[in-house]
C-alpha positions in Angstrom: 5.2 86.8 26.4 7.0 85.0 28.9 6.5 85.6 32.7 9.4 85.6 35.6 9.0 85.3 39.6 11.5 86.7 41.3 12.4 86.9 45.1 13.6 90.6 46.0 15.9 88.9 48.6 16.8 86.2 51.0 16.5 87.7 54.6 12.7 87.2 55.1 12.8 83.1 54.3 16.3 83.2 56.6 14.3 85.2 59.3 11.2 82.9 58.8 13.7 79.7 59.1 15.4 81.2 61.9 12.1 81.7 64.2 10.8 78.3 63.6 14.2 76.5 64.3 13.8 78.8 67.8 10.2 78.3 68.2 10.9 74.4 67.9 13.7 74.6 70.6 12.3 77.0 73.0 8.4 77.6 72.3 7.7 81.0 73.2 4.7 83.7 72.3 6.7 86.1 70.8 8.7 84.0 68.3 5.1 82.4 67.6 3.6 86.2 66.9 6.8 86.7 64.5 6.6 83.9 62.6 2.9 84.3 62.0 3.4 88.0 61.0 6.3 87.5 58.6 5.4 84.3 57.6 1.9 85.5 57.1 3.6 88.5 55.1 6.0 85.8 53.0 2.6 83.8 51.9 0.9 86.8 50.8 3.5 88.5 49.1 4.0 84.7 46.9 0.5 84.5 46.3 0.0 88.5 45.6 2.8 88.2 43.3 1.7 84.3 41.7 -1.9 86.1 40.9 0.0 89.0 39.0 2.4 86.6 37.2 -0.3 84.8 35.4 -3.0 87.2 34.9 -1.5 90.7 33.4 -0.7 91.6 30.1 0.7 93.8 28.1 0.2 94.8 24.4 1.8 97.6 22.3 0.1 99.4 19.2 1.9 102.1 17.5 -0.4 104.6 14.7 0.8 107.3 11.9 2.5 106.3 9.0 5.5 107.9 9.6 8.3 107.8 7.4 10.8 110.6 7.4 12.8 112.8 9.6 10.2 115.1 11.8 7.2 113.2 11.9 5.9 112.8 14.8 5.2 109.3 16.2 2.7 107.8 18.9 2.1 104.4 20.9 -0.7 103.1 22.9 0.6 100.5 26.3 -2.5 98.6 26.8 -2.1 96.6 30.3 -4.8 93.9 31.1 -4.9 92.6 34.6 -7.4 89.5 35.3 -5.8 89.0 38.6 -7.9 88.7 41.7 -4.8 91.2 43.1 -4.7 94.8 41.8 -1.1 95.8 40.3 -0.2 98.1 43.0 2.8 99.4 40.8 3.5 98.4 37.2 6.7 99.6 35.1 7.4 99.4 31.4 11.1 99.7 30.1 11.1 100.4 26.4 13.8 98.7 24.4 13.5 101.1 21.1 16.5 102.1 19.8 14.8 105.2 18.6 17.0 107.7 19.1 15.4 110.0 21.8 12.6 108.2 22.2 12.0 106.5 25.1 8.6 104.7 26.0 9.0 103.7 29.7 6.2 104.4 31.8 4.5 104.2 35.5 1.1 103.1 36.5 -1.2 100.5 38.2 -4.1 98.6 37.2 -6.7 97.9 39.7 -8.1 93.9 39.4 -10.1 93.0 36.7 -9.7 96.4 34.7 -7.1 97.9 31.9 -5.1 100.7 31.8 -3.6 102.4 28.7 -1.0 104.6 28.4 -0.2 106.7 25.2 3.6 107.6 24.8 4.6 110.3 22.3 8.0 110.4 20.5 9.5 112.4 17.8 11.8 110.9 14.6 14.6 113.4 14.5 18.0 111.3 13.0 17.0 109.3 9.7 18.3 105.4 9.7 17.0 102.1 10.6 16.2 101.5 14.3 13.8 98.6 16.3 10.5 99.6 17.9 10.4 97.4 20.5 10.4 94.8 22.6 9.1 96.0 26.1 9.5 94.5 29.7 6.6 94.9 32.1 7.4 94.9 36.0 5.8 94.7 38.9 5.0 93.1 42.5 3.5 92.6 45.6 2.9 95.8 47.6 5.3 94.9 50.4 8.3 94.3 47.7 8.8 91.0 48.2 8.4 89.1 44.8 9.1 91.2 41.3 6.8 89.8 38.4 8.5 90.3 35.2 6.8 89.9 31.7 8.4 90.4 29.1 7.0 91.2 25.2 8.9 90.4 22.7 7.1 92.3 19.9 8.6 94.3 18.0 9.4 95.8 14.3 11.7 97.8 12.3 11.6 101.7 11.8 12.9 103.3 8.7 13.3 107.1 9.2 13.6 108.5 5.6 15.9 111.7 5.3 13.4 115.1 4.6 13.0 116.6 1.3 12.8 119.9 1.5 11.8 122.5 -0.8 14.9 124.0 -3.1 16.0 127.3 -5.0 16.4 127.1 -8.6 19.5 124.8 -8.8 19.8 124.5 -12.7 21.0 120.8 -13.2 23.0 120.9 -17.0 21.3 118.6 -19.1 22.7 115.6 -20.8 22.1 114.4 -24.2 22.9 115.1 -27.8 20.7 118.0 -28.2 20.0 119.0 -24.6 17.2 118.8 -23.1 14.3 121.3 -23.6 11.3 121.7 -26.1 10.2 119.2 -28.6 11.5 120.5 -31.6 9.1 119.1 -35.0 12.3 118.9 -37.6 15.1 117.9 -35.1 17.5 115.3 -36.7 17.4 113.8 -33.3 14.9 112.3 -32.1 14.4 110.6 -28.2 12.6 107.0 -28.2 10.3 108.4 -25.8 6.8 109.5 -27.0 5.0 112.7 -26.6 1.9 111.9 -27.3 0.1 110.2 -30.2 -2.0 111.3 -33.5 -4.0 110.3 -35.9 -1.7 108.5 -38.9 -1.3 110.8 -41.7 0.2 109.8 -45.3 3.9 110.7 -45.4 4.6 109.5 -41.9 7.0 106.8 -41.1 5.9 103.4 -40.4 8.5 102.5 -37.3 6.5 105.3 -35.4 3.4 103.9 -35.4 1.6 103.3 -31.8 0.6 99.9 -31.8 -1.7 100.0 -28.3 -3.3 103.0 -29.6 -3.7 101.7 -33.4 -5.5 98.1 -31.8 -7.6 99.9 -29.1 -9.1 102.7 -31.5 -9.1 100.4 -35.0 -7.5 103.3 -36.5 -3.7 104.5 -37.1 -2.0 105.9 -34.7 1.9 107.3 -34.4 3.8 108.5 -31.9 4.4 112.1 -31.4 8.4 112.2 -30.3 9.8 114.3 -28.5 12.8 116.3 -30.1 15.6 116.5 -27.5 16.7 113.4 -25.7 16.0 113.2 -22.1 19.4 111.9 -20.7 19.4 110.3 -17.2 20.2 112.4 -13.6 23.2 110.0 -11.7 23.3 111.8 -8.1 26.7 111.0 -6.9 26.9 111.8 -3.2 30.7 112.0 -1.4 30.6 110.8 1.6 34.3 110.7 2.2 35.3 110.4 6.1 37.7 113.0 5.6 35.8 115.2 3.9 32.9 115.4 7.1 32.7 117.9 10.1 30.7 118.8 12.9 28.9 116.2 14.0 24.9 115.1 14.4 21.9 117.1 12.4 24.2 120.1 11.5 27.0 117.7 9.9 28.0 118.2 6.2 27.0 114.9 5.8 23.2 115.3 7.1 22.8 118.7 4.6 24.5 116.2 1.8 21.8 113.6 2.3 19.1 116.6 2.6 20.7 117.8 -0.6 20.4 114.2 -2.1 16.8 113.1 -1.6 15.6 116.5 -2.4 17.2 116.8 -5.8 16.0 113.1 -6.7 12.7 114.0 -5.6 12.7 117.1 -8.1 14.6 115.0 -10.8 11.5 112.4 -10.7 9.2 114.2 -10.3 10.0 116.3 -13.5 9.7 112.5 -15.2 13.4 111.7 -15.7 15.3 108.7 -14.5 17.3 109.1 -11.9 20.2 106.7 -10.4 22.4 107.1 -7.0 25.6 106.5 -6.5 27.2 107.0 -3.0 31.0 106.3 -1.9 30.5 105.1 1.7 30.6 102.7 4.4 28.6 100.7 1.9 28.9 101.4 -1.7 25.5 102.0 -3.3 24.8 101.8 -7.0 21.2 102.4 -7.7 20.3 102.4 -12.2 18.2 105.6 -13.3 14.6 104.5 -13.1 11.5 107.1 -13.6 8.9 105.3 -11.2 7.6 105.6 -7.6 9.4 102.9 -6.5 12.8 104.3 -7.1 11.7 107.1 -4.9 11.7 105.1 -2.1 15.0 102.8 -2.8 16.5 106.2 -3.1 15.1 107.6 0.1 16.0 104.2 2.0 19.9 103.9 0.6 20.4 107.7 2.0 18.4 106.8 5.0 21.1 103.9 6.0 24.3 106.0 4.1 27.4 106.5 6.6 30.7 107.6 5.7 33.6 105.5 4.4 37.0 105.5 3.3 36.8 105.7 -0.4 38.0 108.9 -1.8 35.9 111.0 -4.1 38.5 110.9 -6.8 38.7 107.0 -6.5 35.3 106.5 -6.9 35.4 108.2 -9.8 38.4 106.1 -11.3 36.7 103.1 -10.1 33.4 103.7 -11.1 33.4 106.9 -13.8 32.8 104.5 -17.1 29.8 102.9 -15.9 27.9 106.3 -15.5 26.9 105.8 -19.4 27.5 108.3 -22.0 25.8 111.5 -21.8 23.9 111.2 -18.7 24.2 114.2 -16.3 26.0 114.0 -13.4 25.5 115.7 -10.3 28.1 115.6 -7.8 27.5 116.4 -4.3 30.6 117.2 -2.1 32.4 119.0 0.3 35.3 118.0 -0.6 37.7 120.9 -1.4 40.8 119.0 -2.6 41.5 119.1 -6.6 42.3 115.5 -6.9 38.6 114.9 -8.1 38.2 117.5 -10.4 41.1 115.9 -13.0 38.3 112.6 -12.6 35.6 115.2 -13.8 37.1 116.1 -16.4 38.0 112.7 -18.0 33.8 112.0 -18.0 33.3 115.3 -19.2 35.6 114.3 -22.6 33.4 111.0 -22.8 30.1 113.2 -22.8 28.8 113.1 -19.5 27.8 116.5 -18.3 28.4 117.4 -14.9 27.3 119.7 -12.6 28.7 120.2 -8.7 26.7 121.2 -5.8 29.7 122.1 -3.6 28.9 122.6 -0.3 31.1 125.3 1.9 32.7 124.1 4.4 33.4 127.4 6.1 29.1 128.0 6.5 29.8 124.4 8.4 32.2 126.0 11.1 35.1 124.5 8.5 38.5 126.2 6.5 38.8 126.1 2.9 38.6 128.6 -0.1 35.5 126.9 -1.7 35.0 129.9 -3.8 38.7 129.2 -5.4 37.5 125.5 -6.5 34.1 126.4 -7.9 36.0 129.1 -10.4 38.4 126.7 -11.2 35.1 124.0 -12.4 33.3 126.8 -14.1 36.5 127.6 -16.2 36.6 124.0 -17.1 33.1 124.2 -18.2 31.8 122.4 -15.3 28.3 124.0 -14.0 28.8 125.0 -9.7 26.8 126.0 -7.4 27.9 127.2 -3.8 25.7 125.4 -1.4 25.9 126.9 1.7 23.8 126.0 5.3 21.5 128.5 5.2 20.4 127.4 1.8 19.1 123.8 3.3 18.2 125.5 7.0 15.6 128.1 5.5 12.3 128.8 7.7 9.8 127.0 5.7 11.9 124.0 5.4 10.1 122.0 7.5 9.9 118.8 6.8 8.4 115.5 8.4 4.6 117.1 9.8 3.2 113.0 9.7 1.5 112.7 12.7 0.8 116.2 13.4 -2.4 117.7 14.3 -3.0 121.5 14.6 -6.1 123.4 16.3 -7.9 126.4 15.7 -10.2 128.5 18.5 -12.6 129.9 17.7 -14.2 133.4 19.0 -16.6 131.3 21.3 -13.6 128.9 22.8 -14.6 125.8 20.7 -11.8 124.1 19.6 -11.5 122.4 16.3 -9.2 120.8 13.9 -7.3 121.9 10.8 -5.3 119.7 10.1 -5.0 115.7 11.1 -2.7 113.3 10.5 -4.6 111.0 7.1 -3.5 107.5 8.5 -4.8 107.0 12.4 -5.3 103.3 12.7 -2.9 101.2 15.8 -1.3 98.3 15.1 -0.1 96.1 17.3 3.5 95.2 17.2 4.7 91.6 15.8 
């Protein structure tokens, strides 16, 4: 932390210079009495101010693992004063860019003692922001010196965009077969494994389970599964032109929504799952089937903006590295049929598609969305109507990290029922 002294202003030393030049040419009582009183006041407000300047301190801590858009958040302003001088008046100016959260505070510390301060906030816009750094000021009582500290600490906040809880959006599966139940005598067989058994005579050698066969001294083979399990690629249009309204009820907020919500399902029913998103900064994300794609999912549509690139030049660019028969799943608002002759060209190289279209007309928009989604599903191309109040529903309410809720009971005791799991403060770095 670094410390600044600061004289509020020049007319008390001009004052102070101007009754001892007078005093020197013409003694007199009264300038004596002035210059003693203001002068008196000019040495106590230096030394007041000198005391506060190198003894107070200031440290942030922030608690709850927060993560996505709703949760609550919550910081503790610890301010130490070992001064001889008590901090009549201490303010702390937050420089978070937080959106809507603003952490500057009022209070005073008496000498020797500490004061904390809790300051609550909510996350409610998903990107990547700076908690912190903070600027502690403060004085003499009589305003004449202005002690400013300031702490540097300070991190970086990712707000993850919710996932909410969907309808039954049937995505079309991919693959040779399609995807569904094992089948014993399919032609077709995935690489993945089922399961494993015990090795009976008549069964193929390339299937047996090595791991299992070493672990248990006995053959093993793998029980396949009888449908391949093609890969989700999410493709989310985030074309400029296609966006309206703007803030938390965009179409591009619901997209994103849409997005994490559909990749969350996708991995969570064990398939791989890739992103792909045409804007301000092209992502490509490979289908992976692990936790940790989760989360480089959730952060690329925590920082996705809009861009330029057309949905239909995306496609062009980009349409032969989806892989053959993968299913695609296109989110867009974009009612223009330029895209759809793109669709179709993947569709003839096997990749399955199905488009979320979301209405622009629930959004406060024109269009005949109904007209475009007949048009796919005569094509063969699996579309669903997405409308607001399919992603605005009452219990979708995400983000409760950082929550607590009460209960009280007949007798007025008050207890809780739920509390946020992660409770610990850390201090900023």
């Amino acid at each position: 932390m670094s410390a600044k002294l600061r004289l509020n202003s020049w007319v008390l030393p001009i004052v102070v210079g101007l009754l001892l030049v007078l005093q020197v040419i013409d003694p007199s009582r009264a300038w004596k009495t002035l210059l003693v009183i203001l002068g008196g006041a000019w040495l106590v407000g230096y030394l007041w101010a000198r005391g506060l300047t190198n003894h107070l301190r200031l440290t942030r801590e922030v608690r709850y693992g927060w993560v996505q858009v709703g949760d609550e958040l919550e910081e503790r302003f610890t301010v130490v004063n070992d001064s001889f001088f008590p901090a009549t008046w201490v303010e702390i100016d937050d420089h978070s860019t937080l959106p809507g959260y603003q952490a500057s505070l009022a209070t005073g510390v008496s000498s020797h003692s500490v004061n904390e301060l809790l300051s609550r906030g909510h996350c409610s816009r998903r990107g990547l922001y700076i908690l912190g750094g903070t600027r502690l000021l403060s004085g003499d009582p009589l305003g004449i010196y202005t002690v400013s500290i300031d702490n540097p600490a300070s991190q970086t906040l990712l707000v993850l965009p919710p996932v909410v809880p969907l309808p039954s959006i049937d995505v079309t599966p991919g693959g040779y077969l399609g995807e569904g139940r094992p089948r014993s005598h399919s032609p077709e067989q995935t690489v993945g494994a089922a399961g494993v058994r015990a090795y009976q005579p008549g069964d193929a050698l390339r299937l047996i389970h090595w791991p299992t066969t070493a672990k248990h001294n006995q053959t093993f083979i793998r029980l396949l599964d009888g449908t391949p399990a093609a890969d989700w690629w999410i493709l989310l249009d985030l074309d400029a032109s296609a966006q309206i309204v703007a803030g938390q009820d965009s179409i591009e907020e619901h997209a994103v929504i849409l997005a994490a919500s559909l990749a969350d399902r996708g991995l969570r029913s064990r398939k791989a799952v890739g992103l792909a998103i045409n804007g301000q900064e092209v992502c490509w994300k490979p289908p992976k089937e692990n936790e940790s794609q989760r989360w480089e999912i959730l952060r690329a549509l925590a920082l996705a903006r809009p861009g330029e690139l057309s949905l239909d030049q995306y496609l062009e660019c980009n349409g032969k590295s989806f892989g053959k028969r993968a299913s695609l799943v296109v989110i867009t608002a974009n009612l223009s049929a330029g895209w759809v002759a793109g669709l179709a060209k993947l569709q003839w190289r096997g990749i399955v598609s199905t488009v979320m279209l979301l209405d622009p007309v629930s959004f406060g928009g024109v269009g005949n969305s109904g007209g475009l989604a007949a048009q796919l599903r005569q094509m063969g191309i699996s579309c669903h109507l997405i409308s607001r109040d399919l992603l605005d529903r009452p219990e979708a309410h995400p983000g409760q990290g950082g929550r607590w809720e009460w209960r009280t009971s007949v007798t007025g005791k008050i207890t809780p029922i739920r509390k946020p799991v992660d409770t610990e403060w850390r201090r900023l770095a």
